[in-house]
Backbone as a ProteinNet text record, in pm:
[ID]
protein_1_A
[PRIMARY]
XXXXXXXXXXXXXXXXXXXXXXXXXXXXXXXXXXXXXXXXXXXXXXXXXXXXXXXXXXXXXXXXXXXXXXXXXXXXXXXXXXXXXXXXXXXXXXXXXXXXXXXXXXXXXXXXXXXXXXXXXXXXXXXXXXXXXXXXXXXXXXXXXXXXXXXXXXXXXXXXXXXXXXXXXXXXXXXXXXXXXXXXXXXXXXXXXXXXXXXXXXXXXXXXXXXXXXXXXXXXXXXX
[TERTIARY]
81	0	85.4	214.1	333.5	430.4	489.7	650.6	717.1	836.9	869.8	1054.3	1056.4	1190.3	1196.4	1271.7	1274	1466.1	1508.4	1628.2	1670.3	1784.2	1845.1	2008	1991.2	2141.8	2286.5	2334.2	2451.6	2528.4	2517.3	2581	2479.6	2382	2314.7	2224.3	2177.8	2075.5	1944.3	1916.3	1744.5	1746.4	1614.6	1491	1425.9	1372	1267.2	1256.3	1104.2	1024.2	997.7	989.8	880.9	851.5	708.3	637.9	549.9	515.6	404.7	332.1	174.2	85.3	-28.9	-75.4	-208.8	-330.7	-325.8	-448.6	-417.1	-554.4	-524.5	-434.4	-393.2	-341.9	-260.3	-198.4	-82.3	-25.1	45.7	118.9	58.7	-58.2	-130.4	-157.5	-136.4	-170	-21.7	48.1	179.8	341.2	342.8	453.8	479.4	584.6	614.9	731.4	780.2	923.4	917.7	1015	1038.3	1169.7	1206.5	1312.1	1433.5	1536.3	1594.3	1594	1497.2	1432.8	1462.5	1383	1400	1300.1	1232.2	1157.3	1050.5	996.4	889.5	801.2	793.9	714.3	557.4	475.7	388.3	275.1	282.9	246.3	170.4	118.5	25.3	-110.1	-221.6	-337.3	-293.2	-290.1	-225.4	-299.4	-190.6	-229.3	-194.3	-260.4	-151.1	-148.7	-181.2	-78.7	47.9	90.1	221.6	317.1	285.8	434.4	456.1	369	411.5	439.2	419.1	434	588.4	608.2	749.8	828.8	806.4	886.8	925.3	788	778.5	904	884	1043.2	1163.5	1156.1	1325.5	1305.7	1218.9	1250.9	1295.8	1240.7	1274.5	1402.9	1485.1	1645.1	1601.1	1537.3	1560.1	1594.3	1686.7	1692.2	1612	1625.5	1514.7	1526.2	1554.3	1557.6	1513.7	1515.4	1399.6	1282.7	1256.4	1147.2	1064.2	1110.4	1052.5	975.1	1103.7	1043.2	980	951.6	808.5	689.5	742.9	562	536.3	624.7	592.2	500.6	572.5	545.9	377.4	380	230.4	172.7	177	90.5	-52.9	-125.5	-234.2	-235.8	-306.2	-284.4	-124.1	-38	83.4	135.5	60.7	87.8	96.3	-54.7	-43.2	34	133.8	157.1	256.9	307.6	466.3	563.5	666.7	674.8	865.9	843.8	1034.4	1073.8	1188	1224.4	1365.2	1414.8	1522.4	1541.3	1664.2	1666.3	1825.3	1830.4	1948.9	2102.7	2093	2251.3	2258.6	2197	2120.7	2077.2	2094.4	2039	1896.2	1876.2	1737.6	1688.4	1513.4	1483.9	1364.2	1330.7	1190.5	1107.1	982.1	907.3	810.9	777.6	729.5	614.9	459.2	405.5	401.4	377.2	332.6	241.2	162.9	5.3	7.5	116.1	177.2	97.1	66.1	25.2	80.1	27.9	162	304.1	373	471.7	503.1	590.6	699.1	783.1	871.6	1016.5	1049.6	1191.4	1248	1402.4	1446.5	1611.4	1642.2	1825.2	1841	2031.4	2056.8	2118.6	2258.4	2328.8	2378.7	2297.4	2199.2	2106.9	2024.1	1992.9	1837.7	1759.7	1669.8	1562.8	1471	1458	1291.8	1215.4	1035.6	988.9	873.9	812.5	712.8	611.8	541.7	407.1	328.6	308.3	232.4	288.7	388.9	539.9	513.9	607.3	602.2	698.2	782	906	993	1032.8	1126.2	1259.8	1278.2	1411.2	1385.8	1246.5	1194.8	1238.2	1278.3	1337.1	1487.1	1533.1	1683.2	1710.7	1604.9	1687.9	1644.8	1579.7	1500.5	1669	1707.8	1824.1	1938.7	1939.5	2069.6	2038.1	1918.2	1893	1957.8	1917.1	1940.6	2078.8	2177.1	2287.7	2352.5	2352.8	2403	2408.5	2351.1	2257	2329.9	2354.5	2410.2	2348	2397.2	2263.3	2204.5	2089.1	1994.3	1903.2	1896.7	1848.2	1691.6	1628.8	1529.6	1558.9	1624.8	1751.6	1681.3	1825.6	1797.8	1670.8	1550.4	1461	1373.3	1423.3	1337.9	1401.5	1543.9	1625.1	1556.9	1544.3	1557.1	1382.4	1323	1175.5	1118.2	1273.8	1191.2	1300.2	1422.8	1483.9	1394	1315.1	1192.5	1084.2	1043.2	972.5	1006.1	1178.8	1198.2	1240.4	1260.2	1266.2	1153.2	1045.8	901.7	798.4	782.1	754.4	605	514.6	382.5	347.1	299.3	182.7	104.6	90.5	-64.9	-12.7	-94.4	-94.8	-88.8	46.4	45.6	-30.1	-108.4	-191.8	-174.7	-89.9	-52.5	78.1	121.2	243.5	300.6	407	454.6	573.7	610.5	765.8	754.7	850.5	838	993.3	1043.4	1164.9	1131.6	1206.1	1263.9	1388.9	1424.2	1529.3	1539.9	1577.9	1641.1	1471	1376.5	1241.7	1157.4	1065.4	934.9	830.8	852.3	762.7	825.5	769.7	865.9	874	976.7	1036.4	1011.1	942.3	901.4	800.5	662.8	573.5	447.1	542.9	476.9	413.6	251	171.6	113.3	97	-24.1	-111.2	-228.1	-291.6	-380.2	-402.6	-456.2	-399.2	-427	-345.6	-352.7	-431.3	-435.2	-248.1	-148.7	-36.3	55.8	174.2	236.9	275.6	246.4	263.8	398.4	485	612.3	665.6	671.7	648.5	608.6	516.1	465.6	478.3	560.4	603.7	725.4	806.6	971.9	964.4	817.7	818.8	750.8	688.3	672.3	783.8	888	988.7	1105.9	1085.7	1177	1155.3	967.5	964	983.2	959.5	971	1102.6	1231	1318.3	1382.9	1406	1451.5	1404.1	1300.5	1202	1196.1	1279.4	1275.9	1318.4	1414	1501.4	1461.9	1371	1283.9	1161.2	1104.8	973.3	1074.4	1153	1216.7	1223.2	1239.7	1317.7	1162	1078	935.3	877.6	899.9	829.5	930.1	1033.7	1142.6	1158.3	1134	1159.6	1123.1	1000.3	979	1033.1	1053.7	1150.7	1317.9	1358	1477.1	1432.1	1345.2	1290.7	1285.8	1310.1	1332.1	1146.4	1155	988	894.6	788.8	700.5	666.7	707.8	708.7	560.6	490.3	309	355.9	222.4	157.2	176	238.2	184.5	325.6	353	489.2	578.8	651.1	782.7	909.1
-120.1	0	126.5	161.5	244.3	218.8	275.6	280.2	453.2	473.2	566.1	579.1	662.4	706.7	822.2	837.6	926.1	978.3	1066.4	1075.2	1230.1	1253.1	1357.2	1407	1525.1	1593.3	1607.1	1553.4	1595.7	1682	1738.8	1889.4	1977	2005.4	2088.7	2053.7	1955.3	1942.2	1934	1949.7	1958.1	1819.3	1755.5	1658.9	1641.8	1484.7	1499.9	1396.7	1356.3	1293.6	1242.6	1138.4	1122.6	995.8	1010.4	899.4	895.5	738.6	724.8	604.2	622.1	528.7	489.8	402.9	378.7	407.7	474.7	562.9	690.3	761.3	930	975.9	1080.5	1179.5	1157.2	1051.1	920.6	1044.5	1187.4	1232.4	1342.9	1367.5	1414	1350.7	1237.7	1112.4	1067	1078.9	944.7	1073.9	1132.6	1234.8	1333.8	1301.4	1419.1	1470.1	1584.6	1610.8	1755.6	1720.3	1867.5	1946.7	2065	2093.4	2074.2	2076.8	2027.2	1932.9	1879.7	1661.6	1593.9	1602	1464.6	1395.1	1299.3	1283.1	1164.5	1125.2	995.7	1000.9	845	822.8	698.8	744.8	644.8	580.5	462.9	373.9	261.2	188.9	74.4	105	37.8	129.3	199.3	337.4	433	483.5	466.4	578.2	742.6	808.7	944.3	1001.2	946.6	1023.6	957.8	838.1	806.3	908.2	944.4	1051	1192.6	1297.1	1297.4	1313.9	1162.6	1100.5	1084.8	1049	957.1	1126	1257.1	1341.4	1409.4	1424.8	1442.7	1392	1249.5	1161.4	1213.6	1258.5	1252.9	1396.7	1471.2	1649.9	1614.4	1556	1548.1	1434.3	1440.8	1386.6	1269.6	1152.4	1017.9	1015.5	880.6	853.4	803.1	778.5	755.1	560.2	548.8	360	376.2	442.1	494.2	526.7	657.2	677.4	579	493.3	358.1	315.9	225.9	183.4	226.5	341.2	404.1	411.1	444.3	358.6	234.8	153.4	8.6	-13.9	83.6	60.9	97.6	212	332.2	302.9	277.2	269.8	182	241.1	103	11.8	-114.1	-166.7	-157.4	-206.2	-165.4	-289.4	-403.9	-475.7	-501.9	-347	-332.7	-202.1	-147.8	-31.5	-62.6	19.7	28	197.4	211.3	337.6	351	472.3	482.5	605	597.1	729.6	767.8	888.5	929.3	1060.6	1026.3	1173.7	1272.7	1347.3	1440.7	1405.4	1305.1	1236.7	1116.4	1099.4	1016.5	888.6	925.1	700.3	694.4	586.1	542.4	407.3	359.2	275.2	265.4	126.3	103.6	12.8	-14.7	-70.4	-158.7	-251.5	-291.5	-410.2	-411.3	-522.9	-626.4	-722	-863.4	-886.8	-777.8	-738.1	-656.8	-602.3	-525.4	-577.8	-502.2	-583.9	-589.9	-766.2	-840.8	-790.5	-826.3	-823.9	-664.2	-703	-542.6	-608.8	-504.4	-500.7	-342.3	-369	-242.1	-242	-138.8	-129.2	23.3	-7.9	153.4	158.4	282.6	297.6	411.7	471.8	601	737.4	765.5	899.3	842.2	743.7	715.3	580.8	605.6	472.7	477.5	334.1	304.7	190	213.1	99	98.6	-33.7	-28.1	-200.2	-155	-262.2	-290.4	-421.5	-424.5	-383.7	-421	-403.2	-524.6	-490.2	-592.6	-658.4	-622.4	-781.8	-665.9	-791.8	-754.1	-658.7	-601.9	-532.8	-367.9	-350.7	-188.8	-149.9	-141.8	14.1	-62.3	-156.1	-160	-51.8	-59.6	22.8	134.6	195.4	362.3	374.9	316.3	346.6	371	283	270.6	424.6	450.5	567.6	719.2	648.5	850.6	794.9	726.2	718.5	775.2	719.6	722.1	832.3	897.8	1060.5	1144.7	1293.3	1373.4	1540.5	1633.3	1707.4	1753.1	1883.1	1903.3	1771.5	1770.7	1650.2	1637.3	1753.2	1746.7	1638.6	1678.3	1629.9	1460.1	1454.9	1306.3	1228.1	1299.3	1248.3	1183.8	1273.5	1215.2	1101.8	1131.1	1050.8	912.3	886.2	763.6	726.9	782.9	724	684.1	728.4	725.6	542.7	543.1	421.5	258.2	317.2	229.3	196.6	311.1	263.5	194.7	226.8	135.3	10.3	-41.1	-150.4	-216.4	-174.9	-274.2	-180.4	-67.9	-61.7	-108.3	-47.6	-110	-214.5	-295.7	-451.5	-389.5	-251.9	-261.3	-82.9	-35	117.3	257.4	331.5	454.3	572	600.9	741.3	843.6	868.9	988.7	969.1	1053.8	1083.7	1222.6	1220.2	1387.5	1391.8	1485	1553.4	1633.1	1593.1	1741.8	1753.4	1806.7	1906.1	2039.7	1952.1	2136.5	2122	2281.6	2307.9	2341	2508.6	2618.5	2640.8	2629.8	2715.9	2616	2718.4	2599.2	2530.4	2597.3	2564.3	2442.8	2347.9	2305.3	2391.7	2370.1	2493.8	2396.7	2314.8	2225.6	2097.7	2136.3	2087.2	2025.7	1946.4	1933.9	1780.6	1829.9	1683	1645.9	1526.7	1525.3	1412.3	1497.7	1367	1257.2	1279.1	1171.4	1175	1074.3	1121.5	930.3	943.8	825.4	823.5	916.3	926.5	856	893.3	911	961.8	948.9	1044.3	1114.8	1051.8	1090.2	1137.6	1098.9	1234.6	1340.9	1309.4	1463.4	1583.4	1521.7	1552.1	1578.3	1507.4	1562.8	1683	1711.4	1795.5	1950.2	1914.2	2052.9	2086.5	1998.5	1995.8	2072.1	2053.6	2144.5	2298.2	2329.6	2433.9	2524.3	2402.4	2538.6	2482.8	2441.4	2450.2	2554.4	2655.8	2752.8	2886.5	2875.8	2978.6	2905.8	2825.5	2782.6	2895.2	2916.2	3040.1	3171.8	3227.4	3364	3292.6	3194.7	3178	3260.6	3154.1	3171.9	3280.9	3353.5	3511.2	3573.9	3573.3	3638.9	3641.3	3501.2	3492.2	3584.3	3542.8	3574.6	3780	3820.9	4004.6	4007.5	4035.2	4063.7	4169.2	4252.7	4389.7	4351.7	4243.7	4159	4072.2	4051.4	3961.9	3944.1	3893.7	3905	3925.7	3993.3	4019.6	3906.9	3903.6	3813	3726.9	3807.5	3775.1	3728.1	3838.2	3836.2	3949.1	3964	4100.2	4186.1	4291.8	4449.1	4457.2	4349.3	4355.1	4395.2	4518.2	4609.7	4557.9
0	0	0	71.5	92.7	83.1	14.7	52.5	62.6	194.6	209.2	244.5	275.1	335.9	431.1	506.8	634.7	605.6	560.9	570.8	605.8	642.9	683.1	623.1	592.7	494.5	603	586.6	699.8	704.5	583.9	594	597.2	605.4	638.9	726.6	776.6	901.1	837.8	784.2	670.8	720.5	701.3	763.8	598.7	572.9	453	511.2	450.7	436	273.4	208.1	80.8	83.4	16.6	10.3	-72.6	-105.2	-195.8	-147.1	-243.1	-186.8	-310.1	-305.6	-409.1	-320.6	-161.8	-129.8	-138	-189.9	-143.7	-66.7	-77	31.7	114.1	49.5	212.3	230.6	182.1	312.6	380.9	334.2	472.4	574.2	568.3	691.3	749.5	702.9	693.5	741.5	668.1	688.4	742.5	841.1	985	1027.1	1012	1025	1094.2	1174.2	1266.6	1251.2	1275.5	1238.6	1377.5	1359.2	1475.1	1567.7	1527.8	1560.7	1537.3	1400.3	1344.9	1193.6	1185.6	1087.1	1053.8	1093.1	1076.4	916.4	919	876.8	925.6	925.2	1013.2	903	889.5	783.2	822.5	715.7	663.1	781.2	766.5	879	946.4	854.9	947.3	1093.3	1194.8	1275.5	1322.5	1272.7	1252.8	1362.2	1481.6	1599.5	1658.9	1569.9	1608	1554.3	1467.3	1411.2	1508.2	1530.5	1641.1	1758	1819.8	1947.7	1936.7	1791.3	1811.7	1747.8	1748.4	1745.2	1849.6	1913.8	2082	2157.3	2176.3	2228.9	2193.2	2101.4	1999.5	2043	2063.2	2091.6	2239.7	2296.8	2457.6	2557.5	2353.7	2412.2	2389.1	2316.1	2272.7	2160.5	2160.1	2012.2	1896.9	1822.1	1716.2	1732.2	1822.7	1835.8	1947.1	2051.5	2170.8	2172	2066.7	2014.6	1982.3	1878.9	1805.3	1960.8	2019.4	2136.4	2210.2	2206.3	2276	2178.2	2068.5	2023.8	2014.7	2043.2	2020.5	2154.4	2268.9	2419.1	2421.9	2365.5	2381.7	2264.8	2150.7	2046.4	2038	1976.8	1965.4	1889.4	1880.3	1760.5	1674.3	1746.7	1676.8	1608.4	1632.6	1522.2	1375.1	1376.3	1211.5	1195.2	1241.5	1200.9	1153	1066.8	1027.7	1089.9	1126.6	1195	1131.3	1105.3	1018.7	1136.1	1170.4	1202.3	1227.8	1205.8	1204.8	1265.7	1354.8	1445.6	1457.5	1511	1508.1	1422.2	1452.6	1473.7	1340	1280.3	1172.7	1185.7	1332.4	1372.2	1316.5	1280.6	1245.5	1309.3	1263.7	1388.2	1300.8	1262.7	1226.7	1294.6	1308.5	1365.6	1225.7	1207.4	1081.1	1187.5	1198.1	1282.8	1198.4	1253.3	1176.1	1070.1	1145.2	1064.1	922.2	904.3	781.8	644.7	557.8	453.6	346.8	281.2	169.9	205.7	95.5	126.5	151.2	258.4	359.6	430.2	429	465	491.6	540.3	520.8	520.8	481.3	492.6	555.3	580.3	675.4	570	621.5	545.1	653.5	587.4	662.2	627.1	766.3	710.2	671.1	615.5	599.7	617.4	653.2	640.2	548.8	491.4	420.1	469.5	448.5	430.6	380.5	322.1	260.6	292.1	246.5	283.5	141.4	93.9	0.6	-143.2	-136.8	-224.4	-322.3	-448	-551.1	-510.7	-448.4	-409.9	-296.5	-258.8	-77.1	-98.8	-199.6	-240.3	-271	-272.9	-291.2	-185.9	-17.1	29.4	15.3	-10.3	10.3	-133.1	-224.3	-382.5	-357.2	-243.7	-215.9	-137.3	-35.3	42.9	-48.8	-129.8	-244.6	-355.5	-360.9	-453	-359.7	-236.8	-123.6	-115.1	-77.7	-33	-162.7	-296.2	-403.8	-450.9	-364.9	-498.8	-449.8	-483.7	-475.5	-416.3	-368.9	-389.3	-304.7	-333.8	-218.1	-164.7	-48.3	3.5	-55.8	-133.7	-193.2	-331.8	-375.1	-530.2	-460.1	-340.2	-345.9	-262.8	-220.9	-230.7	-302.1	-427.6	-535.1	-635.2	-557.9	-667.3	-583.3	-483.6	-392.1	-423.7	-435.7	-477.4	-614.9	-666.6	-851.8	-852.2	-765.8	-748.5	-666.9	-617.4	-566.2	-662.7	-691.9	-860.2	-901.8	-956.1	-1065.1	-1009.8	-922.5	-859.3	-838.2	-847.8	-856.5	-794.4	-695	-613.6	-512	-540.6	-475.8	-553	-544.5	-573.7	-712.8	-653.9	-743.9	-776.1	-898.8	-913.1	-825.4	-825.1	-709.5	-719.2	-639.8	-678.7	-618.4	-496.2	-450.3	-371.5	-368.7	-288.2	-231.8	-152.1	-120.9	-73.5	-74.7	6.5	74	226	314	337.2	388.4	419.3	516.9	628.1	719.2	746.1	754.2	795.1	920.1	933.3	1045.5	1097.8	1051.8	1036.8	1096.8	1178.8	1259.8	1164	1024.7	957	829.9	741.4	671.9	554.8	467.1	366.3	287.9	247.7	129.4	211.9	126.9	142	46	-60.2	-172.5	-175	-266.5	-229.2	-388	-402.8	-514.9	-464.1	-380.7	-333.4	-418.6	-584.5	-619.7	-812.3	-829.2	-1003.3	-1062.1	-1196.5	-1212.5	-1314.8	-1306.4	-1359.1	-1283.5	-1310.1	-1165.2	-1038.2	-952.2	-807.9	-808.4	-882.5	-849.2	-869.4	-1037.5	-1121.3	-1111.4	-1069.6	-1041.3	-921.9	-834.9	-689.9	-775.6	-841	-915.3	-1011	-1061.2	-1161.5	-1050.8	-994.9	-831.4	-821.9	-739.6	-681.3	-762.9	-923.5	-981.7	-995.2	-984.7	-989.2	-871.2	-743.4	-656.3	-606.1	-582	-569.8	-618	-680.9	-737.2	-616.2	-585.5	-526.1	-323.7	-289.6	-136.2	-65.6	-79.5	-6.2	-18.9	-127.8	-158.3	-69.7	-6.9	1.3	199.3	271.5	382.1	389.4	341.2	336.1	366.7	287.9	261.2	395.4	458.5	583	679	720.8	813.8	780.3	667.6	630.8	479.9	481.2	352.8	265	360	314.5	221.7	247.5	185	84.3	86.6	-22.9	-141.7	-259.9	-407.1	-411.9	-545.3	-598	-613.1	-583.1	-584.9	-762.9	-855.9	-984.2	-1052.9	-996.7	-1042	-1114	-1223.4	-1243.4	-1162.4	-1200.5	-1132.3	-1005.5	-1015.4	-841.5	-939.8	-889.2	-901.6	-823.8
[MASK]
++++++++++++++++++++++++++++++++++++++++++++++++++++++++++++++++++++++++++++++++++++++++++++++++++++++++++++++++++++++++++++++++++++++++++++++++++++++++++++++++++++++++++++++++++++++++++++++++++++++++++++++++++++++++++++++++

């Protein structure tokens, strides 16, 4: 039904999230990243107050293999959940229940984790890990590089219809928050083809909020 990744830039500290799904809107449900935290992903019957529960922990000095273990501890139903997460330092920690559906797995990597549920074969997040490690780049760059590498490795069972990317940095807010919650196309595509347009425009959006008075022009009609 999902497959995702939770990874973090080590030279710059940025947090992402991406994911895809053959239900609506998986990352309005599924994807959670804080800045100076850390990053979850909370999967297969989702429950969306594990993500974050398990950022909560990691803000209040656990690690992201602590964290885990506290939702395994506190969660409901955590047999069907699947839970990714990655925190300050780039440790990662997944939780995958029994209850998971068809085939899932997951793999971890340096800086990142994946996993997925309901996968065409057991090797989709080891080739999402092999896509972010391999890649180069704004950690946006290799988000997408690492999900279009899961694709092509088989990825879901059955047809993907939505997906998204998040990213924070320095900022309480995330500085990339791109979704396509339904698309009989590709999700991913179409999250890579966002992602090129507003990548150019991240750092004018930061600026806008933080002093608009510094700000490059809005580039509408009528703005001087």
């Amino acid at each position: 039904m999902t497959f995702s990744l939770v990874a973090r830039c080590a030279s710059t500290g940025m947090f992402g999230v991406a994911i895809a799904s053959s239900s609506p809107a998986v990352a309005a449900r599924c994807s959670y990243a804080r800045s100076g935290v850390g990053a979850v992903a909370s999967q297969n019957v989702t429950d969306p107050t594990l993500g974050p529960f398990a950022l909560d922990l990691m803000q209040g000095g656990l690690t992201a293999a602590e964290a885990i273990a506290g939702v395994q501890k506190q969660g409901n139903f955590i047999e069907y959940r699947q839970v990714l997460a990655i925190d300050t330092q780039g440790r990662t920690a997944i939780h995958s229940g029994p209850n998971s559906l068809g085939i899932w797995t997951q793999a971890e990597g340096l800086d990142v984790a994946s996993g997925g549920n309901l996968l065409a074969n057991d090797g989709v997040p080891a080739a999402i890990v092999a896509g972010f490690v391999e890649s180069t780049g704004h950690i946006g760059d290799r988000l997408i590089a690492a999900m279009q590498a899961g694709l092509a490795a088989g990825g879901e069972a059955g047809p993907i219809h939505s997906a998204g990317l998040k990213i924070v940095d320095k900022v309480s807010w995330p500085v990339a928050d791109l979704r396509c919650d339904w698309t009989e196309d590709c999700p991913i595509e179409a999250i890579a083809t966002a992602w090129g347009v507003y990548k150019p425009q991240l750092d004018a959006y930061i600026q806008r909020a933080i002093d608009p008075r510094d700000a490059p022009s809005y580039g509408v009609p009528g703005d001087d």
